[in-house]
N, C-alpha and C positions, 0 to 999 in steps of 0.2 A: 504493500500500500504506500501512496506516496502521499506524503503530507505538505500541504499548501499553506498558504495564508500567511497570517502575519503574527498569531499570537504565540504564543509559549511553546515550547517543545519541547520532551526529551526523547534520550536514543538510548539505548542500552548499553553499556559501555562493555570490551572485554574485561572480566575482572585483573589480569592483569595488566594490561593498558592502563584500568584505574589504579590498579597498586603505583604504579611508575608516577602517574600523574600526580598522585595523592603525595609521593615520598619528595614530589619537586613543590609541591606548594606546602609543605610542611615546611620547609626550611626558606618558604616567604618569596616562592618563582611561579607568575602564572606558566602556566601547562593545562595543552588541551589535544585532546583527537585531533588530527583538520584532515581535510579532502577527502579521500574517496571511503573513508570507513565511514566516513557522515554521509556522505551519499546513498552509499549502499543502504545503510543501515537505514537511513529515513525510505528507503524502496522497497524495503522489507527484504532485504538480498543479502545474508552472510557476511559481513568482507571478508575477503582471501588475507588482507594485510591491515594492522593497527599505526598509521603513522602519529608520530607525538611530536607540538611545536611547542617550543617555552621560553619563556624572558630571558632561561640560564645559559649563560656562553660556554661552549665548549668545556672549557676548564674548571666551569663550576657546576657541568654536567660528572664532569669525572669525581668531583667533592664529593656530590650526592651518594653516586651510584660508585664509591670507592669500595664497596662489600662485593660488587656485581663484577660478573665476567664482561669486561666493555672492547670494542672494536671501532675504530678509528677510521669510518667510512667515507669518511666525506669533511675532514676539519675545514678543505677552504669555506665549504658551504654551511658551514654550522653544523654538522650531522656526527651524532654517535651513535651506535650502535648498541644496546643494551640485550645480553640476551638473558632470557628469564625462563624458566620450566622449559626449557628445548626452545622455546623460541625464539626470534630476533626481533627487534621493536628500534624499529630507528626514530630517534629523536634530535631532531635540527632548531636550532634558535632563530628568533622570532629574526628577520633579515629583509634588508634590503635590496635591489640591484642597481649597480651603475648602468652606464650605458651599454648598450649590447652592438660594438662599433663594429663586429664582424656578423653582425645578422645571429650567431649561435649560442657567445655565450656572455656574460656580464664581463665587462671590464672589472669592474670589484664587487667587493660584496660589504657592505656596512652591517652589521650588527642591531638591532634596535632593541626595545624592553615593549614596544608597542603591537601587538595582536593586530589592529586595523593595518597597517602597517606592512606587515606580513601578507596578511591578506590580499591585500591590494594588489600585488605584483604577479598573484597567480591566474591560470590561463580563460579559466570560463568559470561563472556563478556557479555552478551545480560543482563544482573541487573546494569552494573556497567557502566554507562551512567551515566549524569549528564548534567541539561540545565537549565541555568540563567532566569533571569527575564523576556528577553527578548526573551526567547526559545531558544537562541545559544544553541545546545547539545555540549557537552565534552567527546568526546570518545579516552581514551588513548589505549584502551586494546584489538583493533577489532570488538568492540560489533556492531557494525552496519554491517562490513562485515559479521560477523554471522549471524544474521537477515538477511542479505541478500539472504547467502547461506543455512538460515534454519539451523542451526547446535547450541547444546550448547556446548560451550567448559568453562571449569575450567581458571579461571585466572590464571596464574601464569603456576608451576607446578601441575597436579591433585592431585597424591600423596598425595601430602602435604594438600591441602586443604581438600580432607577425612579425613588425619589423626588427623588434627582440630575437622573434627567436621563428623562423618558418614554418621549424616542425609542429607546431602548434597548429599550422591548417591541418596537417596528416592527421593531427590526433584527434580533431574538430570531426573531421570526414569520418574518425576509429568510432569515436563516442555516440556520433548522431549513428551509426550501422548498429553498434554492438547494444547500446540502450534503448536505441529505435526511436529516437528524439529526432523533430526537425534539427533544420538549422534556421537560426532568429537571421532574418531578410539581410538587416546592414552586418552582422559576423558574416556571413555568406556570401555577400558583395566583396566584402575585405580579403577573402579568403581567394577570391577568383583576381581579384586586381595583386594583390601581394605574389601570388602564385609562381614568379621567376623566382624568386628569392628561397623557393625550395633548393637551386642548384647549392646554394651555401652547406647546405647541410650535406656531412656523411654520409654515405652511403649505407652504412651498418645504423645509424637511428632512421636512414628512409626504412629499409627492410624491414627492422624490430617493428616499426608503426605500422606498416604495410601488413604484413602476417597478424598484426593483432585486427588489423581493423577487416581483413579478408572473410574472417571466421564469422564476421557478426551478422546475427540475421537476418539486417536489412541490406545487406553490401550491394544488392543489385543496384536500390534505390540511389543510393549512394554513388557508386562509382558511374551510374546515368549521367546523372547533374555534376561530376567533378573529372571526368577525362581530359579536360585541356588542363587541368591541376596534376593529376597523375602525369600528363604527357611533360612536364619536366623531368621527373626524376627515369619518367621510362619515355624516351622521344618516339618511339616506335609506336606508341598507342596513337599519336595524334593523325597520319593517316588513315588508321580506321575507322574514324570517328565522322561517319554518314557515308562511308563509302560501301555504295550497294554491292550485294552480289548477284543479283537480277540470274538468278536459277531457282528450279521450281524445289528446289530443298529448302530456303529459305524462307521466312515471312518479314524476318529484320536484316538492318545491316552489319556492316563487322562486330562493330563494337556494342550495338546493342545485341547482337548475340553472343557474344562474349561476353557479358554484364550478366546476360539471363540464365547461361552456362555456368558461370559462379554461383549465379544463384539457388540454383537447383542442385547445388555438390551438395555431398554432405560438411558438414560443417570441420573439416581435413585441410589444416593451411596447404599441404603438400599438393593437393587437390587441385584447389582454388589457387593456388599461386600458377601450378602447371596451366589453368582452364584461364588465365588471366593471361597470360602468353601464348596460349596456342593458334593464335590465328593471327599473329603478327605481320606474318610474311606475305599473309592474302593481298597488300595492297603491292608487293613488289610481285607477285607472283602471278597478277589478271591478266587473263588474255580476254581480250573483247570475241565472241564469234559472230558471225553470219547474221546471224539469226535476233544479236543483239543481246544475246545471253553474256556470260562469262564463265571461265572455268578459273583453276585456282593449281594446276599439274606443278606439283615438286612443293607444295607450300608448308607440308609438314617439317621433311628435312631443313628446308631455309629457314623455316620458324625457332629448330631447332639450336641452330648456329646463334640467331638473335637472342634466344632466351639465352643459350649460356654465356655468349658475352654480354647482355645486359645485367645478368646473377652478375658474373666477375666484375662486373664497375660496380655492382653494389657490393661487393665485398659479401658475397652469402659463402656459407660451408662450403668446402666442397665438397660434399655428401648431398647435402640439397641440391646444389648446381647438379652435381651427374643425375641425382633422381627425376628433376623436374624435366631439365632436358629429353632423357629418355620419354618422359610422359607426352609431351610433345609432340616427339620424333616418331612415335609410333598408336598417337589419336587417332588417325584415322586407314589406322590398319585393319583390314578386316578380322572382324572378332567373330568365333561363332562356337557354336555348341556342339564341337567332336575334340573328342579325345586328343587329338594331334593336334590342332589348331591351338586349345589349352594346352598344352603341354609343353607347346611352344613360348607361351608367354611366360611359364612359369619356371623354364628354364634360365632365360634370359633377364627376369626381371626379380624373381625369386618371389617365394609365395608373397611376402605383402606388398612388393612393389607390380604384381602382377592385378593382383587385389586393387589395388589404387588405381592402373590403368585401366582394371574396366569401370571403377567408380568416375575416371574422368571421361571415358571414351560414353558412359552411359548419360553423362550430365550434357554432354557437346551435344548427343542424339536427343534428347528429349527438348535440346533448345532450337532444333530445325522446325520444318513447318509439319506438325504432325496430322495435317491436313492432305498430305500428300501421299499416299499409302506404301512408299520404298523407303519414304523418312521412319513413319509407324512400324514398318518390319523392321529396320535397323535397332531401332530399341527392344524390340522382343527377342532379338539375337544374341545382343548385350547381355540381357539382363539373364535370358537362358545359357551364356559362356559364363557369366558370370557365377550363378550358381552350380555351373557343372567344375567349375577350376575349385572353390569351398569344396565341394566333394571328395575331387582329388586330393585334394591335401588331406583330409579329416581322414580317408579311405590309403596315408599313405601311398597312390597310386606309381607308378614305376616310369616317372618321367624325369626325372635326374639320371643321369648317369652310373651315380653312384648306388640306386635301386635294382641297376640289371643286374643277372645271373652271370656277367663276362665279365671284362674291364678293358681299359685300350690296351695293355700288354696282351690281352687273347686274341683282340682285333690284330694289331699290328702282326704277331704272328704267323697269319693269314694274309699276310704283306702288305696292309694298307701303310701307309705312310703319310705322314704330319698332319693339316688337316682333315683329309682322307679317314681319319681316324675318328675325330669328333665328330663330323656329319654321318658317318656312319652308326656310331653311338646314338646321334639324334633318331635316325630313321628305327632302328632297335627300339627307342622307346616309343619311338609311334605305335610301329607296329603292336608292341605288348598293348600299353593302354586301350588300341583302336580294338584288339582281341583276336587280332589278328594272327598270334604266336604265342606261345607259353613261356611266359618268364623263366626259364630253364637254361640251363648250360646250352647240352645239344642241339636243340630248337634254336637258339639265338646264333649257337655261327654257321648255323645250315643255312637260316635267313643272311646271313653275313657274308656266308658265301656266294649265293645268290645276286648279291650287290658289287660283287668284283668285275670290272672290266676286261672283257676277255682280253687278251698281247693279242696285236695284230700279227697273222701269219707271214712268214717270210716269204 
């Protein structure tokens, strides 16, 4: 439930969140909850995290809590660490910011004993709440009538706080997806005019905001109305964005199908980040036809190249880069429901990245026009490989390699040689799976044999 208006509140506080608060104003320091625990908490929503702000500076954060195991997270910015029953409870002093002359981060940081203060500097009303020991909340800035009416609005002027700090639109775009809030008209205007000013920012805080804000239930909504904001940090969105594909698979264009594909993923950053990339290369890859149509030949693979150098300029894993990539690289490969066609994916991607490719290849097919009855089969194909590949794993079924009854030392042998030898193995396990031959020694190199290329005669 979320609570509006303007009279009294309280929130619950964690008891120890109140222990820590309580031990910092015993010895004469305001301290309070602030941001996202008051939010959550006035939403009726758990919080994941207790953050604590207070009068006390650093050094007379360590006075207090000298009995407590403390960790030194963050001294330029005021913040200590306290950890209590297993948990960690960061506590930062109430602060100010200088100027933010590189777009990212404060030239200095001043100290204050003032709560308003504090407040002031942070990014939208609904974080900038604050409630006492006793759960009094403290809202100077509307954050509760936001909550109320669902909306996030920028403290202050917007403007200015993009010009601070850019990542703030990303997180603007994360919070209106993941809470399902609009965005308030003039933060949203600020948000699309500040929008160059994303290039200031890192690559590793674009990604962290991106994957959180990807997951959130309204992201379709959301990444509709913000593609020319995205198209900074990823340049490659901006010509897809109205560029048709005028074929009868389709009802939308790039980007809005690529919007409606995320949003029909399941809620899997790994998913939605690959179903966020996958159709990149459609705008370098159109050929006009005859007829006035367009096709889109070779767009997977090119798609594939753009996603991993665009992962690499954002600095992501590389475990993600290779994962997502693959997802890409192989959307719009025919999927279907026999034994080899699975078995195939499940070699190459391994059971959960095989898993993931039909959950992206099934979100891509359900975003075409299912008005047109080869779009409609495609997803019934999916969703039946899909649940035939979950079998095969659950049923251990004999599509590794390492499942047959031989090995490539029995193949080789048999004189196959270097590759020769793994695609052979491939074909072995088709055939087992398809039932085609019995998992057995004998049976597998009679079939193996059968696969040798006769020597051309002299």
């Amino acid at each position: 439930m979320i609570y509006g208006g303007t009279g009294p509140v309280r929130i619950t506080i964690d008891p120890r969140a109140r222990e820590l608060i309580s031990e910092l104003a015993a010895r004469g320091f305001s301290a309070y909850a602030v941001g996202g625990c008051v939010r959550d908490s006035l939403r009726g929503v758990p919080p994941h995290d207790w953050d604590i702000c207070t009068s006390a500076t650093p050094d007379e954060i360590h006075e207090v809590f000298a009995g407590r195991k403390l960790v030194d997270t963050g001294l330029k910015h005021g913040t200590v660490t306290v950890l209590s029953s297993g948990r960690a409870y960061e506590i930062t002093t109430f602060r100010t910011d200088g100027d933010y002359l590189d777009g990212r981060h404060p030239s200095s940081v001043r100290f204050t004993r003032s709560l308003e203060e504090d407040l002031r500097r942070r990014d939208f009303t609904v974080n900038a709440m604050a409630a006492d020991s006793d759960g009094a909340v403290v809202d100077l800035f509307g954050g509760r009538r936001d909550l109320a009416a669902g909306a996030i609005r920028c403290v202050g002027e917007p403007r200015e706080r993009f010009r601070e700090d850019a990542l703030r639109i990303l997180r603007a775009m994360r919070f209106s997806a993941t809470l399902g809030f609009s965005l308030d008209p003039e933060t949203e205007a600020a948000m699309h005019e500040e929008r160059a000013r994303l290039a200031l920012v890192s690559g590793e805080r674009v990604l962290e905001e991106l994957m959180k804000l990807l997951v959130g239930e309204q992201v379709e909504r959301v990444l509709l109305s913000c593609g020319d904001i995205l198209s900074v940090p990823i340049p490659e969105i901006a010509p897809c964005i109205n560029f048709e594909h005028r074929n009868r698979w389709h009802h939308l264009d790039v980007w809005a199908h690529t919007c409606h594909a995320v949003g029909l993923a399941p809620r899997d950053g790994n998913v939605r980040l690959a179903l966020l990339l996958h159709d990149l290369a459609k705008p370098l890859c159109a050929a006009d036809k005859p007829d006035g149509g367009r096709r889109f030949h070779g767009h997977p693979a090119r798609g594939a190249e753009l996603a991993e150098a665009r992962l690499r300029a954002l600095n992501a894993p590389r475990k993600l880069t290779a994962l997502v990539t693959s997802l890409v690289r192989l959307h719009d490969e025919d999927m279907l429901p026999e034994p080899a066609n699975a078995g195939r994916f499940l070699r190459e991607l391994g059971d959960d990245g095989a898993l993931l490719l039909a959950e992206t290849q099934l979100a891509d097919a359900r975003a075409h026009d299912l008005a047109y009855p080869p779009a409609l089969e495609r997803v019934r194909l999916v969703a039946a490989a899909q649940t035939l590949m979950r079998s095969m794993i659950l049923s251990d079924a004999p599509y590794l390699h390492s499942r047959l009854a031989v090995s490539g030392a029995d193949v080789a042998a048999l004189g196959f040689e270097g590759e020769e030898i793994a695609r052979t193995l491939d074909a072995l396990c088709d055939l087992v799976c398809e039932g085609n031959t019995a998992n057995e020694r004998a049976a597998l190199l009679d079939a193996a044999k059968e696969m040798q290329v006769p020597e051309p005669s002299e």
